[in-house]
N, C-alpha and C positions, 0 to 999 in steps of 0.2 A: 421250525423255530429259527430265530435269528442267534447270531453267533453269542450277543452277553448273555443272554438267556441259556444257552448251551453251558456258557462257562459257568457261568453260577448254579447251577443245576450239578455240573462235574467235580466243583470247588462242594457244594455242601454235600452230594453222595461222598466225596473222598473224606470230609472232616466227620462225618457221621461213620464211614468205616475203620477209620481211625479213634474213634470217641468209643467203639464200640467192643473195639480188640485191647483198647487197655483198662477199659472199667472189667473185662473177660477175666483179668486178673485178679480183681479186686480190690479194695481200697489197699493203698497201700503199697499196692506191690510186695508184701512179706515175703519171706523168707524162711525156712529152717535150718537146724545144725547142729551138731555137738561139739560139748565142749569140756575138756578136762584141766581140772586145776583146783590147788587149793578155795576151802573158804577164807576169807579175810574177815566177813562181817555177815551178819544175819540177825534180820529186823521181823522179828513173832510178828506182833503187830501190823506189819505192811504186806508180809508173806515176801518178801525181798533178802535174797540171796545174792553178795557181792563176791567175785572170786578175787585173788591176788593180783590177777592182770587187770584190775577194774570192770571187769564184764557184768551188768548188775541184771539178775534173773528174777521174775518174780511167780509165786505158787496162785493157782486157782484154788488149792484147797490146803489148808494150813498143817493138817497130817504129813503132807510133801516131806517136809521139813523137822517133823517132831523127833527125828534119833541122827541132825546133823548138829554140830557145833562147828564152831571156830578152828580153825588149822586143818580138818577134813581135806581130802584129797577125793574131788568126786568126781562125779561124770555126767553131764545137765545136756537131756537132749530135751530141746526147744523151739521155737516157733517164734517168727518177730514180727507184729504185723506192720511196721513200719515206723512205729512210735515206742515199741518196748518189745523183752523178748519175755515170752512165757512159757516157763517150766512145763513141759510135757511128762518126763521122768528124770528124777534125780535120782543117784545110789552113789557107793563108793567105790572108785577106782583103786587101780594098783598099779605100782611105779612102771610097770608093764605096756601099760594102756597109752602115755604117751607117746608122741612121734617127733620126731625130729632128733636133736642130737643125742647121742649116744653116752652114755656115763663112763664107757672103755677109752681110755685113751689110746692114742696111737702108736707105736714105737718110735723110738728117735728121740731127738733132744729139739726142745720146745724155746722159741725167743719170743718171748711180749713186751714190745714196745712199747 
């Protein structure tokens, strides 16, 4: 073989092995996760679940949803496939369940600027 022939041959093995490791993933690329936090909004009709932070979830099956209302504190573990996240299991959390700052304050005296 002469050398453009080589390269073109190397050039489309490399873009087919590349084409072939990210379709591997699936459309999308998705993701999962959970995520705790109050409800802000909930749409029967859409099977859409909005928490306080804005994060909007939505149910494959509309029972998901039938003993949540508004101000709930839950715990939405989910699946995104690139375009939306959907509701895997919803239930209710406890002030417990979150991470990050701590409700104890620290000793000492406190300046806010």
């Amino acid at each position: 073989m002469d050398t453009p022939r080589t390269l073109t041959l190397t050039i489309a093995l490399g873009l087919a092995l590349v084409a072939g490791v990210a379709r591997a993933d699936g459309p999308g690329g998705g993701y999962g996760g959970q995520e705790i936090g109050a409800i802000r909004y909930i749409n029967r009709a859409q099977n859409l679940v909005v928490l306080t932070d804005g994060a909007e979830f939505r149910a494959t099956d509309p029972r998901m949803l039938g003993n949540l209302k508004e101000g709930d504190l839950v715990k939405v573990d989910f699946t995104n496939d690139g375009s939306r996240s959907v509701i895997n299991s919803i239930g209710p959390a406890d002030a417990d369940s979150i991470t990050g700052a701590s409700p104890i304050s620290e000793p000492g005296p406190h300046f806010h600027g």
